[in-house]
C-alpha positions in Angstrom: 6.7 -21.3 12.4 3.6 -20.3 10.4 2.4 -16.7 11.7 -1.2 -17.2 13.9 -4.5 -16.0 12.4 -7.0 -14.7 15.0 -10.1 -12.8 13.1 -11.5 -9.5 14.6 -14.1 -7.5 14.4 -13.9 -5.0 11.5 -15.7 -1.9 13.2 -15.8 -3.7 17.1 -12.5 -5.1 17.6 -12.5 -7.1 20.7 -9.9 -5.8 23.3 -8.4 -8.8 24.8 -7.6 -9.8 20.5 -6.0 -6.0 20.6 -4.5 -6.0 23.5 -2.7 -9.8 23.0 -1.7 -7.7 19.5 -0.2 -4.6 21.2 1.8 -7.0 23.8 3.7 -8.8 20.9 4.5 -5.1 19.1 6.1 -4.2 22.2 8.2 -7.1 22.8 9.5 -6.3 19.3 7.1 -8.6 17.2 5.3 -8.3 13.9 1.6 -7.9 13.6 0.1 -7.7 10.3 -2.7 -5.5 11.1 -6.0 -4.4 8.6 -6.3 -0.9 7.3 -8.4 0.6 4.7 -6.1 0.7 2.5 -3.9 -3.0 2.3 -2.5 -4.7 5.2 0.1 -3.3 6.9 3.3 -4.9 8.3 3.3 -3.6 12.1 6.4 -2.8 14.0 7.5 -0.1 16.6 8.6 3.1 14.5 10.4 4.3 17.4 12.4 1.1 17.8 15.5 0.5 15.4 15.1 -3.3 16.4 11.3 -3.2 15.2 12.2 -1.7 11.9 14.9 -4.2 11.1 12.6 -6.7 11.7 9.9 -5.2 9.3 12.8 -4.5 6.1 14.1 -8.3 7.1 11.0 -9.9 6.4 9.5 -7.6 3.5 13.4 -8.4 1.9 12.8 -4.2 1.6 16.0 -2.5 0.6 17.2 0.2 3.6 17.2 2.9 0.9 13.0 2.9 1.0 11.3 5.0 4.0 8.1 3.4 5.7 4.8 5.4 6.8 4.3 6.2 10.8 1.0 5.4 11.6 -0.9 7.2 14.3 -4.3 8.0 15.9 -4.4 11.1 15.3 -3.5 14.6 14.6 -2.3 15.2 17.9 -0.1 12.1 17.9 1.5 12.6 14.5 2.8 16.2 15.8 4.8 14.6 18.6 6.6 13.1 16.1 7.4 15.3 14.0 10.5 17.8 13.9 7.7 20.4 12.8 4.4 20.7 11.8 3.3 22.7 8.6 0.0 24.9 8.3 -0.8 23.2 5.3 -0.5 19.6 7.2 -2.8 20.3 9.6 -5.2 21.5 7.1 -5.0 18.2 5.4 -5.3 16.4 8.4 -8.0 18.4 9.3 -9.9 17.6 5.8 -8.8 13.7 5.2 -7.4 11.7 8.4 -8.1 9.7 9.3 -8.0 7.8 5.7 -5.9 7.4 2.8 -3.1 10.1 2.9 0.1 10.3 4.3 1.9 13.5 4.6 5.6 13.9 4.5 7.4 16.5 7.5 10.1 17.4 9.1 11.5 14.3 11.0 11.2 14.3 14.9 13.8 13.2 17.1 12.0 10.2 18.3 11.8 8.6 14.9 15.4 6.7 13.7 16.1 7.6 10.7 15.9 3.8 9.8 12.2 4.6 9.5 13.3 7.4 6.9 15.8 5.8 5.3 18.4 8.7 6.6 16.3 11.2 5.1 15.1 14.6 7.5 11.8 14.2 6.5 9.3 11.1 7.6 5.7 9.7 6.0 2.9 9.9 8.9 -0.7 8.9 8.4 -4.1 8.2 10.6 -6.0 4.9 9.1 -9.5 4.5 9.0 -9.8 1.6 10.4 -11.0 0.7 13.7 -8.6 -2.4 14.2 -5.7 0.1 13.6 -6.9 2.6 15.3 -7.4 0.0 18.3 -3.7 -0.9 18.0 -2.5 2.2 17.7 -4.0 3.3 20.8 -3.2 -0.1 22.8 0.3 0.0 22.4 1.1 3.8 22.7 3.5 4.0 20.0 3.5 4.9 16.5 3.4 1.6 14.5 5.4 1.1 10.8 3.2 -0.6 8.7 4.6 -1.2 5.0 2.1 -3.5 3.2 2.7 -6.5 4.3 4.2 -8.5 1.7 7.5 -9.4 -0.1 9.4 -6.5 -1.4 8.0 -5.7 -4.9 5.3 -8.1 -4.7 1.4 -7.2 -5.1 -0.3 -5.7 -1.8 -2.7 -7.9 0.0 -5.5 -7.1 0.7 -6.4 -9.8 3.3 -5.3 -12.3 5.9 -4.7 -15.1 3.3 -2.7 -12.6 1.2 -0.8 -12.1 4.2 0.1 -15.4 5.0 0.8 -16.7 1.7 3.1 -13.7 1.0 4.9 -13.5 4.9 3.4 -16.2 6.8 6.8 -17.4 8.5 7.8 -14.1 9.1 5.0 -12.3 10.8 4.4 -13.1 14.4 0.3 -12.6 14.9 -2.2 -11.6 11.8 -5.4 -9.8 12.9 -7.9 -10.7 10.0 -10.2 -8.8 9.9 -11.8 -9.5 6.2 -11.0 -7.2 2.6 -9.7 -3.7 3.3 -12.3 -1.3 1.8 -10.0 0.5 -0.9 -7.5 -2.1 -1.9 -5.3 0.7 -2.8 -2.4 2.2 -0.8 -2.6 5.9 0.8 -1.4 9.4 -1.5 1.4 10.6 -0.5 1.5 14.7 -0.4 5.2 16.3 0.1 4.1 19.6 2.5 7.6 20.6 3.0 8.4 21.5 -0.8 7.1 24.5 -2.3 4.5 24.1 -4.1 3.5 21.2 -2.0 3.6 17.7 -4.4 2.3 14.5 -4.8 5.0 12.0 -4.1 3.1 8.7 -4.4 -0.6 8.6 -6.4 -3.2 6.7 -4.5 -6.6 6.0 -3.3 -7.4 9.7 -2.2 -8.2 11.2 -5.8 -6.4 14.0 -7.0 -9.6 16.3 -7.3 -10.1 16.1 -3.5 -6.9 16.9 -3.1 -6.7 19.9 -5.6 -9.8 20.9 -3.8 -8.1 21.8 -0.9 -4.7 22.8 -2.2 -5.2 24.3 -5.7 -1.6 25.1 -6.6 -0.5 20.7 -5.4 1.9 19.3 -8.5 0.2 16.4 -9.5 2.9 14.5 -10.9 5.1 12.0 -8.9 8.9 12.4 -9.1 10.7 9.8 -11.5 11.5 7.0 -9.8 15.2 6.1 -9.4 16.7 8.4 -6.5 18.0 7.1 -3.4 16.9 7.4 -1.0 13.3 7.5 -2.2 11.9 10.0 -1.0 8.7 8.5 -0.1 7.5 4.6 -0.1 5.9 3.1 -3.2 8.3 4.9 -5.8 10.2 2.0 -7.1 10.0 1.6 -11.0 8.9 -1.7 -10.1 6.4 -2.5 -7.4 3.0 -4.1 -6.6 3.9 -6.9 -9.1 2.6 -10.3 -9.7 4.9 -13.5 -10.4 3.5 -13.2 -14.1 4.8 -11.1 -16.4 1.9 -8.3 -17.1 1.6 -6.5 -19.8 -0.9 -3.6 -20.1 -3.1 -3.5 -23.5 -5.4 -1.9 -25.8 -9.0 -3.7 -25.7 -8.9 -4.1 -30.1 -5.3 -5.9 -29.7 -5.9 -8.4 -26.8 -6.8 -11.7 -29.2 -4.2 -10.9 -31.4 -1.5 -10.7 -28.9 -2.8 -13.9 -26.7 -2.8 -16.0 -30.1 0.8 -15.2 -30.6 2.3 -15.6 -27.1 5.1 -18.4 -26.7 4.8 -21.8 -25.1 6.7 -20.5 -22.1 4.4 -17.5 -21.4 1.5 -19.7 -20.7 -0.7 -20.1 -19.2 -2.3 -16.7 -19.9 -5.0 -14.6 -18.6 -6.8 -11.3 -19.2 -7.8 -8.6 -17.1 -10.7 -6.6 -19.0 -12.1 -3.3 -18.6 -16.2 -3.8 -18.2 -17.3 -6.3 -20.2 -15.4 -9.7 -20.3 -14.3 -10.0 -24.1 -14.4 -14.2 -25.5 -10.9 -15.4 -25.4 -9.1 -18.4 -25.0 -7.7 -17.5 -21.6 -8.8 -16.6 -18.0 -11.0 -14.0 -18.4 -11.6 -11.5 -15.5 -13.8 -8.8 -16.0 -13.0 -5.5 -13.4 -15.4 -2.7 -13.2 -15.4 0.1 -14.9 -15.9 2.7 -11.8 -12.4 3.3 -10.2 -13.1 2.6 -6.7 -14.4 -1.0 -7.5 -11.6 -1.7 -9.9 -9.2 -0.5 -7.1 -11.2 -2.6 -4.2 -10.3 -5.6 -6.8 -7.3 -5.4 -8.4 -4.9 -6.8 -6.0 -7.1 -9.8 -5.0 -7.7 -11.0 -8.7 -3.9 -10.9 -9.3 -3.4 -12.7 -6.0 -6.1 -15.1 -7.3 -4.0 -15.6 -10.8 -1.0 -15.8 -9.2 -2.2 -19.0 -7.2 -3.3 -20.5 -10.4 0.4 -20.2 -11.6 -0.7 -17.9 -14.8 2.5 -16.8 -16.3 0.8 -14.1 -18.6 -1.5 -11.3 -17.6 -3.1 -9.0 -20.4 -4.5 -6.3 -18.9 -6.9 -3.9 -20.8 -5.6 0.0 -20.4 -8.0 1.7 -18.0 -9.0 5.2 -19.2 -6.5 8.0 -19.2 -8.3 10.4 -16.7 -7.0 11.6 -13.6 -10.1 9.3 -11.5 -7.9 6.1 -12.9 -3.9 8.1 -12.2 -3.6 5.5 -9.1 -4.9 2.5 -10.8 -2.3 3.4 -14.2 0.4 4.2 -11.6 -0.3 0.7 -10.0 -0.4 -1.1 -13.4 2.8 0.7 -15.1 5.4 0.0 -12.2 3.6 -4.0 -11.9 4.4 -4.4 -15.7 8.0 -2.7 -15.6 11.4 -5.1 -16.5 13.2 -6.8 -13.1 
């Protein structure tokens, strides 16, 4: 049965639309709820049933943690098996918004949620349908994005329900999520603290606050991950992309086979003349983030096979949005 669609109120989310929300979370249901990041696939994070459901339906291997998501400070501490100086700092200075911190485990949490590992993701959203949910139903709430393992985030309800729309029980829409890209993942129990997963909080804010943080993601490739989002191939469309410099984009559409058209292009400012879908993204890294996702959901629908997409700039504003690119144009 195709999942039900009810809109809500981005920034008023009506309470009776919440609560229906909360009701099915706690029977062990799936609600694919709105954050500022991407949509998130809800389920109890407390409840081993919950998170079976939520790796069932993404088709996500066991061997890749998910995120807690909480209210608050207050509520992510319960939680956890300890709580680091340095996390509440950060919590302090960024949540609720787009970082997750990785602690000490808690022995509330299964280690399903953590994929066996003794440390867990946590993070506050900033978004007031979350943070509705969150509070309604009085548990923490696992919310990978909510779409097929591997496959590009979405970034609304239609995303949702092309991507998972037999396998979710209720989808709050609640229109595009504000970033479009998912949360940074900081590591506070290694020393120096690191950057697990790049994302939409930038790495100057960040450094900001913790001058000595290692910038620079692990390789992917262990297992367990040690964090979601660190798969050598992720957020990827059903076309094969293929990241490019601006001069070489007509050559290499003109001499693409047969069977890797249709093709499109994804262009950095200005929208070159080429004998292809043409999208032009902006060349600020906040509105190229807000759109990525949707355009390749968009070519995905029209059943491109081929997406060129013009190198951002190599600067640590765009690290997210080259992480994002590299892993969706690694091999299968």
């Amino acid at each position: 049965m195709t999942a039900r669609v009810v809109q809500v109120d981005a920034t008023h989310p009506d309470p009776e639309v919440v609560g229906a929300a909360a009701r099915i979370l706690l029977a062990g249901g799936l609600v694919a709820m709105p954050t500022e990041t991407v949509y998130g696939l809800a389920g109890l994070a407390d409840r081993e049933d919950s998170l079976a459901r939520i790796f069932a339906a993404k088709g996500r291997p066991a061997s890749h943690p998910l995120i807690a998501h909480v209210p608050d400070l207050p509520a992510a501490r319960r939680i956890a098996g300890a709580w680091p100086p340095l996390a509440t700092r950060l919590a302090a200075e960024f949540w609720p918004g787009p970082l997750t911190l990785v602690v000490p485990r808690g022995p509330s949490i299964p280690r399903m949620l953590t994929a066996g590992l003794d440390t867990m993701a946590v993070r506050a959203p900033d978004h007031a349908v979350a943070l509705a949910l969150l509070h309604a139903v009085g548990h923490p709430l696992a919310a990978p994005s909510a779409n097929p393992y591997q496959r590009v985030s979405p970034t609304t309800a239609a995303h949702v329900l092309e991507g998972l729309g037999e396998r979710v029980d209720l989808i709050l829409d609640a229109g595009p999520c504000r970033l479009g890209i998912e949360s940074t993942i900081v590591d506070v129990t290694s020393d120096p603290p690191r950057i697990l997963r790049l994302g939409s909080l930038g790495l100057d804010q960040l450094h900001a606050v913790v001058p000595d943080l290692l910038a620079e993601p692990p390789r992917a490739g262990s297992h367990p991950a040690p964090a979601p989002g660190m798969a050598a191939r992720h957020y990827a469309p059903r076309a094969r992309l293929r990241i490019v410099r601006r001069a070489a984009l007509a050559e290499l559409l003109a001499a693409l086979q047969p069977e890797e058209r249709p093709a499109a292009v994804l262009a950095f400012g200005r929208a070159p003349r080429l004998a292809a879908e043409v999208r032009a993204l902006p060349q600020d890294p906040e509105r190229y983030g807000r759109q990525l996702f949707a355009v390749l959901h968009e070519l995905d629908a029209l059943q491109v096979r081929t997406v060129l997409v013009e190198e951002p700039p190599d600067d640590t504003a765009w690290a997210a949005i080259r992480d994002r690119l590299r892993r969706a144009s690694a091999a299968e």
